[in-house]
BATI-523308 format. One record per residue: x, y, z of N, C-alpha, C, CB in turn. Coordinates in steps of 0.1 Angstrom, whole numbers, plus 2048, in hexadecimal, padded with zeros to 3 digits. Glycine has a CB too. Example, Ala and Ser with C-alpha at 12.3 -4.5 7.8 and 13.67 -1.06 7.14 Angstrom:
REM BATI-523308
8847C784E87B7D384E8847DF84E8717D385A;8807EA8478897F584788180084F88D7FA839;
***
This chain:
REM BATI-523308
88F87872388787172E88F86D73A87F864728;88B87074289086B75289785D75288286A75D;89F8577598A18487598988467618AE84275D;89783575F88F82E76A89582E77888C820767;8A282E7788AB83278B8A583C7908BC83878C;8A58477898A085678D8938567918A1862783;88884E78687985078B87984679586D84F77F;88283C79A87D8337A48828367AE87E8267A2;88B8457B488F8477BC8A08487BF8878417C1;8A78467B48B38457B88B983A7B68B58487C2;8C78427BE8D08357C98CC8327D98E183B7CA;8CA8257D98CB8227E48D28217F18C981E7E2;8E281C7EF8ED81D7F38FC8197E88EB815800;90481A7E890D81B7E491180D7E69128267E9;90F8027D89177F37DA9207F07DD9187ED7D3;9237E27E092E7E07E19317D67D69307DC7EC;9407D27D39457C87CA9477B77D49557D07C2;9427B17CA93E7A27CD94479B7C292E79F7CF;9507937C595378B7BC94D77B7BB96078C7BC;94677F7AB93C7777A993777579693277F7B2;93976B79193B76D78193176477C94A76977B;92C75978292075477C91575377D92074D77A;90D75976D9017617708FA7557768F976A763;8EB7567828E474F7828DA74A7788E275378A;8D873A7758D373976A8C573776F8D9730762;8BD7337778B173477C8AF73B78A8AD72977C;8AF74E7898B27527918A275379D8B975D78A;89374E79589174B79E88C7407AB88F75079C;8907317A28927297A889F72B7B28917217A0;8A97347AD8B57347BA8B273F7C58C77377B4;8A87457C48A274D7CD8967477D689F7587C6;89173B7CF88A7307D88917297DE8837277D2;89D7227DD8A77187E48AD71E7F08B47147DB;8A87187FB8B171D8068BA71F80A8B171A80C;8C17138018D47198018D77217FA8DF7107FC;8D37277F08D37337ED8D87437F28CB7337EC;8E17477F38E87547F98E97617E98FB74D7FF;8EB75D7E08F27667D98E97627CA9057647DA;8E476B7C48E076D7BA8E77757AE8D77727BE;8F076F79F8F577C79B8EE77A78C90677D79C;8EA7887888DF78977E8E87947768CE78F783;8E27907648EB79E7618DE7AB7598FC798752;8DC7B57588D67BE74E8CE7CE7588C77B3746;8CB7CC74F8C47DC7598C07DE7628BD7E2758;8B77EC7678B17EC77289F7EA76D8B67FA77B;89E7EC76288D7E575E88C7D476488B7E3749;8987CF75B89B7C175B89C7B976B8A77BF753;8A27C27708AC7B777E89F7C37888C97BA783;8997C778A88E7CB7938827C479C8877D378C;87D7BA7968717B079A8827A57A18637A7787;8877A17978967987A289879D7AB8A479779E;89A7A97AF89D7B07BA8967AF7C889D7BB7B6;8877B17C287C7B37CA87E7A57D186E7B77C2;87E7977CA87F78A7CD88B7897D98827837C0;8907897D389D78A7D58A078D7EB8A27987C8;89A7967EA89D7A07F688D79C7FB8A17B37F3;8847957F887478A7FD87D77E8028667837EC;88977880088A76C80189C7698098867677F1;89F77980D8A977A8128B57758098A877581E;8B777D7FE8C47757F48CB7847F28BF7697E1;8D57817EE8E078E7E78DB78B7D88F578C7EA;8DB7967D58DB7987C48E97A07C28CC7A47BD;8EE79C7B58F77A27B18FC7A57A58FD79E7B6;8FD7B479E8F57B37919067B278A8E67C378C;9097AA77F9147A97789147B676B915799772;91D7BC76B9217C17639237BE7529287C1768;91A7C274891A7BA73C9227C573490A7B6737;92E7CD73B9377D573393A7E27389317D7727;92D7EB73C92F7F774192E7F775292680073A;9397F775693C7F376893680076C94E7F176E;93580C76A92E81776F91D81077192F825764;91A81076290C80C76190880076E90B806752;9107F776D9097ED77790A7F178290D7E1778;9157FB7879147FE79790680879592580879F;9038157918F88187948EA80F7918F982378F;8E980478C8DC7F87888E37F279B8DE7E7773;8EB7F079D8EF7EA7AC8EA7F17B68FD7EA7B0;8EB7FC7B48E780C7BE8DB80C7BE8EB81C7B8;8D68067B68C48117B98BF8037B68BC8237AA;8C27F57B68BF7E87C08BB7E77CE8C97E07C0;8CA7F17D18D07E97DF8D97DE7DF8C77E47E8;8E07DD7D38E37CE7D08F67CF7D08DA7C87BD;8F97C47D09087C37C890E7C57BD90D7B97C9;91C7C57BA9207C57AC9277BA7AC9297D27A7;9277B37A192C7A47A193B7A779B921798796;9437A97A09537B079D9587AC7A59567BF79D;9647AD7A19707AF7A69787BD7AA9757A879E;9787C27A19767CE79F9767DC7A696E7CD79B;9827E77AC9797ED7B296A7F87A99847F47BA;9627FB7B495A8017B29588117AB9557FE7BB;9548177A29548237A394982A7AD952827796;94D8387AF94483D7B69348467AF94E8477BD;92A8467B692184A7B191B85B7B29198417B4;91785F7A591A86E7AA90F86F7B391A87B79F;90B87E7B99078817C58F988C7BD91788A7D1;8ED8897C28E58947C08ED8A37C48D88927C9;8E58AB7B68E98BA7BA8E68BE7C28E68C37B4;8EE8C37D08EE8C87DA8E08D57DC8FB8CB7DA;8DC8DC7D28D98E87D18D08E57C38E68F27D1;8CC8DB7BE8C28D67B38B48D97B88C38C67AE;8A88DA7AE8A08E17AE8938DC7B589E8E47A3;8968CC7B58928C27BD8908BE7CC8978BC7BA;89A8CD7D189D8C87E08948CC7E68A98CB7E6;8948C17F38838C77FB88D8D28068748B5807;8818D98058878E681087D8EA81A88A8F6806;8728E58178638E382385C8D88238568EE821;8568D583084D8CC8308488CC83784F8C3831;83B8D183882E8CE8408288C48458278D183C;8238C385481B8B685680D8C185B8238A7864;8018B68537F68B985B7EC8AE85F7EF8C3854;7E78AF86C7DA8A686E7CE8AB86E7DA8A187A;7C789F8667B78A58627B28998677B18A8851;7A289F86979A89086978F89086279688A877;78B88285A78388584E77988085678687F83E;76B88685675D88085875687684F75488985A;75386B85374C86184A74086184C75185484A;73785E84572B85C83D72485684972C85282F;72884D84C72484085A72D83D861721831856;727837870734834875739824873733837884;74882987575081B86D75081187A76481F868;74F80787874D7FB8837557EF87B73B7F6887;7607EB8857677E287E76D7D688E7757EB873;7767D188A77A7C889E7827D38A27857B58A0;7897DB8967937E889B78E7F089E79C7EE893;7847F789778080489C77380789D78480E895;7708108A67618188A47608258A37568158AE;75F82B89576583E89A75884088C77E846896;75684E88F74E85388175A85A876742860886;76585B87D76F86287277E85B873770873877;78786286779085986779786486679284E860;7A28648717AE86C8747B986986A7B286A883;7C08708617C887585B7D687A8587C387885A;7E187B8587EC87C8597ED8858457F486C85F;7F28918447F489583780189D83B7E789D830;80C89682E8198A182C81B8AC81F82689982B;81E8B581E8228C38128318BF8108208D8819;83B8BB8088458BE80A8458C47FB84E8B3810;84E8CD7FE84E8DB7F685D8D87F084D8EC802;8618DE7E586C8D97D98728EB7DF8658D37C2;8828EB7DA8888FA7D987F8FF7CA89E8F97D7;87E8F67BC8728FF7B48668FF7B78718FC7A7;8658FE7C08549037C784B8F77C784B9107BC;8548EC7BE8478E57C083F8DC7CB8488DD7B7;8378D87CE8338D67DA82A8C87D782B8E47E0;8328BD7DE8298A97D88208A87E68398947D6;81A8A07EC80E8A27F381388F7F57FC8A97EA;81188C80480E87F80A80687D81481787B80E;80686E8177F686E8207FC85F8297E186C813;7F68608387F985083C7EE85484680C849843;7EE84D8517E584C8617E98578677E884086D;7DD85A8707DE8668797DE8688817DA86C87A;7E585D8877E585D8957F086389C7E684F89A;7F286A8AA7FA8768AE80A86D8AA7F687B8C1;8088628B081485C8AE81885A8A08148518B4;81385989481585988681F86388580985C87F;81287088781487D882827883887807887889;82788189283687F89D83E87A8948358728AD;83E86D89184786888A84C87187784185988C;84386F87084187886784A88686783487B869;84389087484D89C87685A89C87984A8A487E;86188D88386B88C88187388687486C88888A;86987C87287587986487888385A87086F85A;86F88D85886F89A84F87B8A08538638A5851;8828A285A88B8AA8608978A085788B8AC873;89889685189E88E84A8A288C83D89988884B;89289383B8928978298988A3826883898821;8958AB82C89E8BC8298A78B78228A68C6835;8A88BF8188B68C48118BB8B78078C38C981E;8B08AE8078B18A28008AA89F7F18AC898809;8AE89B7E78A889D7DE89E8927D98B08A17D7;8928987D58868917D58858897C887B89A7D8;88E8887C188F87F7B98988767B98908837B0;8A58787BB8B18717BF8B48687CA8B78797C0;8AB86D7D68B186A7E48A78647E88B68757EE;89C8607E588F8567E68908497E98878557DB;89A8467E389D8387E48AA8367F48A68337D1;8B583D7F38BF8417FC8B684180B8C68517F6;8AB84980D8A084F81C89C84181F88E85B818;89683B81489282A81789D82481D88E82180B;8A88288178B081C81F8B58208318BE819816;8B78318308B883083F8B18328488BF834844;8A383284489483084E897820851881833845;8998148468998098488A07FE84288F807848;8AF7FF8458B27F98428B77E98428B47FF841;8B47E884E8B47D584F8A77D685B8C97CA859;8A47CB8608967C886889B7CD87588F7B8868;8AA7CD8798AD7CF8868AE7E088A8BB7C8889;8AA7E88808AC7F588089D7F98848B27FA873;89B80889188E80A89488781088C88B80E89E;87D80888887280B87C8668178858697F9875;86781489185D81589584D80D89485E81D892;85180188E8467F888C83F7FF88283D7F5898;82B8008808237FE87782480D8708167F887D;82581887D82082688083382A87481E82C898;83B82687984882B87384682486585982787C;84181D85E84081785383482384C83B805856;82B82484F82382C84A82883C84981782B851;83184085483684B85983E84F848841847868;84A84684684E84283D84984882F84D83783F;83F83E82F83A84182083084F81E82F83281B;82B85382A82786482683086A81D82886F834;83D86A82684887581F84B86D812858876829;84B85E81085185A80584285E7F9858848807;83785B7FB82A85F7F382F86F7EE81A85E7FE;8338787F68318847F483F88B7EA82E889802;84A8807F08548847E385287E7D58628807E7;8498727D484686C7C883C8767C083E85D7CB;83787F7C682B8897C38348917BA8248927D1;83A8987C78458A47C284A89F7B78518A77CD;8548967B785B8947A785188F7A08668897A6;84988879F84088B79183989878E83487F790;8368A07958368AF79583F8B778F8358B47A0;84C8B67918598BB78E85B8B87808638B5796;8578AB77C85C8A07738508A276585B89077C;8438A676C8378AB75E83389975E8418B5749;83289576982F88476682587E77284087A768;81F87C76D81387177581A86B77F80B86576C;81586778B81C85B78E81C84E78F81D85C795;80D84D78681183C77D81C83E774804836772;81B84B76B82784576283684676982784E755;83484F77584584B77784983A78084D85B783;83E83978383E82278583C81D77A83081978F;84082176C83C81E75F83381975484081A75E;82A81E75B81C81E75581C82C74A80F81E763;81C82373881E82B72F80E82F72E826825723;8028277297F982E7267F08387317F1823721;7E884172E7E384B7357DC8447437D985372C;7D484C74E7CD8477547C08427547CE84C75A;7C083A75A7B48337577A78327697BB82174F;79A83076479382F77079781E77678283476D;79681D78379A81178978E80B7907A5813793;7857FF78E77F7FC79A7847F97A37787F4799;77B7FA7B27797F97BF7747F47C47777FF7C2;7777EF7D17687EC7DE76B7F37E87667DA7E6;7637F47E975C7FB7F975C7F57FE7508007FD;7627FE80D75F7F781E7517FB82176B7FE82D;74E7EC82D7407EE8317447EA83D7347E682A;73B7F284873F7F28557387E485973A80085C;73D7DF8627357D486D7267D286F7397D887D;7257E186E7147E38787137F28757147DF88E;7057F587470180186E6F78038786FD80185E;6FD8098856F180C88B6E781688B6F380C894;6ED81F8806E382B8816E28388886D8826884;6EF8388956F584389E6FF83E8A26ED8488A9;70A8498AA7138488B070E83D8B97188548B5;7228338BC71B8288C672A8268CC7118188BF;72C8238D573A8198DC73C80F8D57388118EB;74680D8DD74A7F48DB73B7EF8E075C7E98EF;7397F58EB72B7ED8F47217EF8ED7267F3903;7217FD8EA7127FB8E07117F38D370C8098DC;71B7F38CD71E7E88C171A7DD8C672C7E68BC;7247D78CC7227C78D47117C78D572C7C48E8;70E7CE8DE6FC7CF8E36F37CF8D46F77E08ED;6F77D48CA6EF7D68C06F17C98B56F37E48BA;6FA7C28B57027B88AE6FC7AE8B57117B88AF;6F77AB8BD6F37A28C46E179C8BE6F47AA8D3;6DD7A68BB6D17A38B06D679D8A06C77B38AE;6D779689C6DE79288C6CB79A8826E1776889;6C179B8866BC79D8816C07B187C6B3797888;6C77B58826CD7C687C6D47C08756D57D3885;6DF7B88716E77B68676E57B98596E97AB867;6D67B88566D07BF8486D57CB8426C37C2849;6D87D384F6D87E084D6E47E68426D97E785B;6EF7D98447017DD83F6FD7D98307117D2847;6F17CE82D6EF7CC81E6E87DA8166E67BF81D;6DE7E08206D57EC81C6E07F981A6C87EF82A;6EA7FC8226F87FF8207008058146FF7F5823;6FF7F48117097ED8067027F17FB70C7DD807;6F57F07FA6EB7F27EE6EB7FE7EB6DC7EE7F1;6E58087F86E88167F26F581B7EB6E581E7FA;6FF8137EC71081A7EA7118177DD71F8127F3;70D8097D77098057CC6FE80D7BF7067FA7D1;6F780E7C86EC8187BE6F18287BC6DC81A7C6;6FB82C7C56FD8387C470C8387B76FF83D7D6;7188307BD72082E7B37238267AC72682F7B5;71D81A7A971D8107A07298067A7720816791;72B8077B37367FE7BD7317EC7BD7348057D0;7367E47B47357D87B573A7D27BF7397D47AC;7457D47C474C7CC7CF74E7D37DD75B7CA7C9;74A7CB7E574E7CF7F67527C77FD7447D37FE;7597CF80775E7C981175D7CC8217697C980D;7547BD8257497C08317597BD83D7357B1833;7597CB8437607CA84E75C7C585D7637D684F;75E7BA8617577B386D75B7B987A75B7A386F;7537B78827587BB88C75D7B38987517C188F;75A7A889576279989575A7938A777979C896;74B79B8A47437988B373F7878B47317A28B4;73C7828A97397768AE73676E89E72A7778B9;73676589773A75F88772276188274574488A;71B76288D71076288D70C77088570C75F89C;71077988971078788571478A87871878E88D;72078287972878686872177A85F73F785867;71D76D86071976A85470877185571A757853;70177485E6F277E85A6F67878506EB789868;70478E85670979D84D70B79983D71A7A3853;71278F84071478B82A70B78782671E77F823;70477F82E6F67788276F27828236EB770830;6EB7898276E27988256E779F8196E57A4833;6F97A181B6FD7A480C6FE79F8027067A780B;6FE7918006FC78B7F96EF7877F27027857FD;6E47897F76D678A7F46D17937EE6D078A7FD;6D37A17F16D77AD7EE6DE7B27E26DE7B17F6;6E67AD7E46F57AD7D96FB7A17D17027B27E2;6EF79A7C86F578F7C670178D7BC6EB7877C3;7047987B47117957AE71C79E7B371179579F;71C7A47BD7257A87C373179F7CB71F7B07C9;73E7A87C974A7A17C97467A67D975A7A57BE;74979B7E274779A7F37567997FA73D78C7F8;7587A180376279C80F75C79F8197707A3810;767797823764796830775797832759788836;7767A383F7867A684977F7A48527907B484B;7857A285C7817A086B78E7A687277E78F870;79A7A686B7A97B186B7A97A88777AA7C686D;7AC7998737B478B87C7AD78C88C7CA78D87D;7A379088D79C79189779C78289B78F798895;79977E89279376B89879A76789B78E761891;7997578A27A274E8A77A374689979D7458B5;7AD73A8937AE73088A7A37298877B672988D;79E72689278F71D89178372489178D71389C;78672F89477973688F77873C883775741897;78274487C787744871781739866794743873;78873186A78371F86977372086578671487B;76A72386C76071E86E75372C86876071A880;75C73986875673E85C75773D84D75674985C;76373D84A76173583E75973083976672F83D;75A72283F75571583C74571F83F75B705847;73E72784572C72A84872E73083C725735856;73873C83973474282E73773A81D73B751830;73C73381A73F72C81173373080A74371E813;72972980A71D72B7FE71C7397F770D729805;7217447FD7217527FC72A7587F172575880A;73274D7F173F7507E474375F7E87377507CF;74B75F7F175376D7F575F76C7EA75A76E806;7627787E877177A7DF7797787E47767867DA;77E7767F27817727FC78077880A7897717F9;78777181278277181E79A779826779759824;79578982A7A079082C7A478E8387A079C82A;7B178883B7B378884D7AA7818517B2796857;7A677C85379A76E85579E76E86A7A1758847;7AC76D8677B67688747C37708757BC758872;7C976D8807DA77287E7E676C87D7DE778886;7EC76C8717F976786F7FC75E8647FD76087B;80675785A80B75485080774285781C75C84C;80973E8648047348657FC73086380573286B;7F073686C7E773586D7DB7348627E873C873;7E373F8547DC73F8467E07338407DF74C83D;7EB72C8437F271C8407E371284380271684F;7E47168507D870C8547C770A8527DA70D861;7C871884E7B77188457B87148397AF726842;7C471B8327C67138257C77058247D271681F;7CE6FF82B7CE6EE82B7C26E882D7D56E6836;7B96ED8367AA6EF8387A06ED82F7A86F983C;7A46F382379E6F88177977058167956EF815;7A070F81C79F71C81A7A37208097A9724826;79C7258017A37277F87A47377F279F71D7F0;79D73E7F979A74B7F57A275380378874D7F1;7AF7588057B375C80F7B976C8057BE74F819;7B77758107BD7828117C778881B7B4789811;7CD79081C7D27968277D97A28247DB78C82E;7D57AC82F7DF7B882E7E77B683A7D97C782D;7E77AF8457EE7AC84F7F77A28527E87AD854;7F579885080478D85380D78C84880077B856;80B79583C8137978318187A282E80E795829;8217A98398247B98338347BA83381D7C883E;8367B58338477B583084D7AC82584E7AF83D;85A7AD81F85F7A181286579981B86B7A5804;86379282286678682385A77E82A87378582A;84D78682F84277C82E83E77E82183877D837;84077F81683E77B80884276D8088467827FE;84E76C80985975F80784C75581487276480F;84A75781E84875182683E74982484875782E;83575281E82774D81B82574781181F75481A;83074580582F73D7FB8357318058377427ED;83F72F80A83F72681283971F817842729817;83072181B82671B82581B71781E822724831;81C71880F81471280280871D80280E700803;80872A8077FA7348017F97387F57F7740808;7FD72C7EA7FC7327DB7F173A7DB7FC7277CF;7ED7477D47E07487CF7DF7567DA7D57397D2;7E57577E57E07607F67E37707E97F175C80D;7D67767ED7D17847E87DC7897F27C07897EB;7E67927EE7F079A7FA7EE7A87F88027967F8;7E67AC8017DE7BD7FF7E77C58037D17C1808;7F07C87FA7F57D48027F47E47FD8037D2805;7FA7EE8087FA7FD80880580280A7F2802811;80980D806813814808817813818810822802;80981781F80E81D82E81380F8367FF826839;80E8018338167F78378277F383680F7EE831;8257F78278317F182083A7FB82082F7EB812;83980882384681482884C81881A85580C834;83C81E81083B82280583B8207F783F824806;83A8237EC83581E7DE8458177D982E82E7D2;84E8177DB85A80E7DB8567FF7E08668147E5;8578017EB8547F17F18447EC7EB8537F1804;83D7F67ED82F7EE7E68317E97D78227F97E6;8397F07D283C7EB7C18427DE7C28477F47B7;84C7DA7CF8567D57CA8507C57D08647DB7D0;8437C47DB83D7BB7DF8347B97DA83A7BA7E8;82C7C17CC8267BD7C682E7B37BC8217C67C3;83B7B47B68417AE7AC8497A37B58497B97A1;84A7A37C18507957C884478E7CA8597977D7;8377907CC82B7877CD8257827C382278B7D4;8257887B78277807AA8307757A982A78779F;8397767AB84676E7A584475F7AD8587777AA;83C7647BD83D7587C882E7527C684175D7DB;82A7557BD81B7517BB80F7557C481B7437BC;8137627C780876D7CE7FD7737C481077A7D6;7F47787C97EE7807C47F07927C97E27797C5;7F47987C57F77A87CB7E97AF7C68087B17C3;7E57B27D07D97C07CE7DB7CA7D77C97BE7D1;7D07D57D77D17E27DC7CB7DC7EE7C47F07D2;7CE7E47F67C77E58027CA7F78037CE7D9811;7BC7FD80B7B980680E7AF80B8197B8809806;7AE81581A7A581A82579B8218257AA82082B;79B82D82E79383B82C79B84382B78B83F835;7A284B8237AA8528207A785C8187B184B81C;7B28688187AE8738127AF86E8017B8880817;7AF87D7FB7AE8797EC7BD87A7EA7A48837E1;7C987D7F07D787B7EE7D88707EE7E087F7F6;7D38697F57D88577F37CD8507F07E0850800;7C284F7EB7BC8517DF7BF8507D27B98587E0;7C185F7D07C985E7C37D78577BF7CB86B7C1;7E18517CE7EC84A7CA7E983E7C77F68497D2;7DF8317CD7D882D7CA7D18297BD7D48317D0;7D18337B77CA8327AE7D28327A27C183A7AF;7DF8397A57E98357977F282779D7F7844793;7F48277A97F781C7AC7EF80B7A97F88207B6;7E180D7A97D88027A47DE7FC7997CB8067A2;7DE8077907DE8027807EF80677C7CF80D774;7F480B78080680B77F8087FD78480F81978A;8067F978E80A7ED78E8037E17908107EC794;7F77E478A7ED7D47837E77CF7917FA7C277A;7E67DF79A7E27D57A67D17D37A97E97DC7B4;7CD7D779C7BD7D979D7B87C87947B77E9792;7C17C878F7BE7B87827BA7AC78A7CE7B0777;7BC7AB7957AF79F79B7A679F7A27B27967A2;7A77AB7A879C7AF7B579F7C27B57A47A47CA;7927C67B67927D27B77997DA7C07897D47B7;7A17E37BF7A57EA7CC79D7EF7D77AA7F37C9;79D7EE7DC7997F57EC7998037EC7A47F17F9;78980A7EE78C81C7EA78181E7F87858267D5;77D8257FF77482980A77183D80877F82481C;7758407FC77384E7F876384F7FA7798507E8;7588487F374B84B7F274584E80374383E7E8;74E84680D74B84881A74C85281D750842823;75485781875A86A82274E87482176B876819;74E87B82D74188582D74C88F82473A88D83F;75889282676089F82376A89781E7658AA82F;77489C81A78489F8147898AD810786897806;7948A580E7A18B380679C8BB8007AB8AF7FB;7918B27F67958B57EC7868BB7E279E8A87E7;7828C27D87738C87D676D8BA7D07718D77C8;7618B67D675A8A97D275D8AA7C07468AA7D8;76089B7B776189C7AD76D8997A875C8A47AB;7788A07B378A89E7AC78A8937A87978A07B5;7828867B578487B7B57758747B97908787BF;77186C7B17628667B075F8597A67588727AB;75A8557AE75C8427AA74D8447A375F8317BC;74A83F79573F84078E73E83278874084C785;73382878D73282377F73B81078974083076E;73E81779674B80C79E75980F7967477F779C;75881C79476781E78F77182A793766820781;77782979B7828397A178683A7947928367AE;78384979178784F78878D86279377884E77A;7978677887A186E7927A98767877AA86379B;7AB8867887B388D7817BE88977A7B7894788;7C78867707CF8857677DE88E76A7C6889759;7DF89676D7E989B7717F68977777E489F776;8058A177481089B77B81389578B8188A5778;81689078F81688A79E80C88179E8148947A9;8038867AA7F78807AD7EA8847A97F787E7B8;7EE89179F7E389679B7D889C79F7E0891797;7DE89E7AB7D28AC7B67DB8AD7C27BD8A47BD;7D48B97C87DB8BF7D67CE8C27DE7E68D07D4;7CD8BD7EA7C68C47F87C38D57F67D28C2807;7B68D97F27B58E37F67B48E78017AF8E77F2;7BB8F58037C28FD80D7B48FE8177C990C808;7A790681579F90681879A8F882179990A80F;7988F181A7928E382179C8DD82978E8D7816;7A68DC8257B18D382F7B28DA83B7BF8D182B;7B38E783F7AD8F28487A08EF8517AA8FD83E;7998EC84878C8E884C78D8DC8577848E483F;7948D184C7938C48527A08C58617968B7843;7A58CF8657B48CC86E7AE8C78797BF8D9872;7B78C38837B38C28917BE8C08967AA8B8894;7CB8C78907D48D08957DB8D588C7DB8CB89D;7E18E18937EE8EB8887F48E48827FA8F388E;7FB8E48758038E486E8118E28758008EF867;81B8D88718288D98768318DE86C82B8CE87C;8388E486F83E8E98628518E88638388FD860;8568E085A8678DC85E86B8E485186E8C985E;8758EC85287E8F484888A8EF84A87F90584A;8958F383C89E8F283D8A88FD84489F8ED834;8B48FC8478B990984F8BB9188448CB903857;
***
């Protein structure tokens, strides 16, 4: 069987020696203390992994001690990112096979755009379709892992350049190593939201590839022993369902009656009767607090044991925020996502007596983990996604640092193809991110996909999804064709 270094991507960089001999005895109370600098832990990489994750949430050095075999702890150091607690010099670590079977030698980018069902109305957007970003990167044994992020020209840009990166790199080994020099401290250009998502395409698509390579799911290579299982979901629900194409203006103009608001519960109902979808999540469009409590009311009348959200994606001011809440309270939402913007600001509803807070936005980095336990948001739902968090590495590793700080970690998602979809979907239940709140799926929305209706289909309020090594399906050639709305970019090696 594979080690767990290899399925989690490697080495990261090459440690250093830190002289340092006594183990930390409450390593994570000394990762809560502000005086705090140096963390030294001793055992494996199962063991010292969630410490790690902490660890680097709360700005501390870890440093893993040596319990005999000094090789052994420098590679558990390596594929941290962490120190060796020595004196000691270091051994060197060997080097992926230059010419192993693993190595990517192509990589395709393509842009598609998927048509949805209705048009999406949110404070961000008003489009009937959702533009797409998809990568091929292709193994020297032929095998070929599949990734997915945004599709926006600037995405896609970034994507084809970082590909020129991966060549000749091995997609098991060097996974961990790419993360570090896309981003290695905060002062390095990430390119912000677009280079974070950019990121995780290529990193989704070598996670593919080696569990392809490997004959392994890609829950089980995040170590998830039992088989796959179906995951509940909620659905996005647009703002306003006007019934045709419309602008910003014609929204605003149509929003302006609270009596159409019915329409997003009539919506919600049919989505429900069609797939047995318990839970939604009513996307605001953040026109006025009059609009959005008509909108839940309605769903909630409608839908009386249905699990309810409301995003507004921090559209609101603090006190308006403030002041839906407190309208919708009687409504018992599962909570209330981005309500506002910022780690303060969710301080100040919480003190308020906000008690049901979410966010995929003032929480996407490890150290607003640390931050937000700080500021006392025990309990704050922290939604995240691969394309935020700059791939299934960091999303593992902020799921197991927001446990530790008294977060709650769940899925956040989109409208997306069935590539990320299906990561999603081993990702849910690989890492327990479905056990309080259903993940976020928008698949039943798409007029089209990748992929032949059925690969992937939520029955019952449950994504259920092929079994297979990787991610367990590929974009047919046909349809993704279908869906382009431009050529193919294609990076080889020399």
């Amino acid at each position: 069987m594979t080690d767990p270094i290899t399925l989690a991507g490697g080495h990261a960089a090459a440690p250093r020696a830190i002289g340092a001999r006594d183990i930390t005895r409450d390593p994570l109370a000394a990762c809560l203390d502000p005086a705090t600098t140096l963390v030294v832990a001793e055992g494996g990489f199962d063991a010292l992994r969630d410490l790690a994750a902490l660890a680097r949430a709360c700005g501390v050095a870890l440093a893993v001690r040596p319990a005999g075999d000094l090789m052994e702890a420098v590679r558990v150091a390596a594929a941290l990112d962490a120190h060796v607690a020595t004196d000691r010099p270091l051994p060197g670590l060997p080097a992926p096979p230059p010419d192993g079977p693993a190595r990517v030698v192509e990589v395709a980018v393509h842009r598609i755009a998927l048509p949805l069902r209705h048009l999406y109305v949110s404070s961000m957007y008003v489009t009937p379709r959702q533009d797409r970003t998809l990568v091929a990167l292709r193994l020297a044994d032929g095998t070929t892992g599949w990734g997915e992020t945004n599709g926006s020209p600037d995405c896609a840009a970034l994507v084809a350049g970082m590909a020129r990166s991966w060549i000749g790199r091995d997609a098991l080994h060097d996974r961990a190593a790419q993360r570090r020099r896309f981003a290695r401290i905060g002062f390095d250009n990430r390119h912000g939201r677009n280079g974070l998502a950019a990121h995780a395409a290529l990193d989704l698509a070598a996670w593919d590839a080696g569990g392809r390579h490997l004959g392994l799911p890609l829950a089980a290579m995040l170590g998830q022993a039992a088989p796959l299982r179906p995951v509940p979901v909620a659905c996005p629900l647009p703002a306003a369902v006007p019934g045709r194409a419309m602008d910003r203006a014609g929204i605003t103009a149509h929003m302006a009656d609270t009596a159409l608001a019915g329409r997003v519960a009539e919506l919600a109902a049919e989505i429900a009767e069609a797939h047995g979808i318990a839970a939604f999540k009513y996307k605001s469009a953040a026109t006025g607090l009059a609009w959005d409590v008509a909108a839940l009311s309605a769903l909630r009348a409608r839908l009386p044991a249905a699990r309810l959200r409301c995003d507004p994606n921090a559209a609101y001011s603090t006190e308006e925020a403030h002041r839906l809440i407190e309208a919708t309270a009687p409504l018992a939402l599962e909570f209330h996502e981005d309500p506002t913007d910022g780690i303060e600001a969710f301080a100040r509803l919480h003190a308020a007596g906000a008690q049901r807070l979410a966010t995929n936005m003032c929480v996407i980095a490890p150290e607003h983990l640390a931050a937000a336990h700080r500021a006392g948001l025990a309990g704050l739902v922290v939604l995240a996604d691969i394309f935020y968090w700059g791939g299934i590495g960091p999303l593992r590793d902020a799921a197991a640092a927001a446990r530790l700080l008294g977060l709650v970690p769940a899925l956040h998602s989109f409208y997306e193809s069935a590539v990320a979809t299906a990561a999603n979907l081993h990702l849910a239940q690989a890492l327990g991110l479905d056990a309080a709140h259903p993940m976020d799926c928008g698949t039943t929305s798409l007029a089209e996909d990748v992929v032949a209706p059925g690969t992937l289909e939520v029955r019952g309020g449950l994504l259920r999804g092929p079994t297979g090594p990787g991610l367990g399906l590929a974009p047919d050639p046909a349809r993704l064709a279908a869906l382009a709305i431009a050529p193919p970019v294609m990076i080889r090696g020399p």
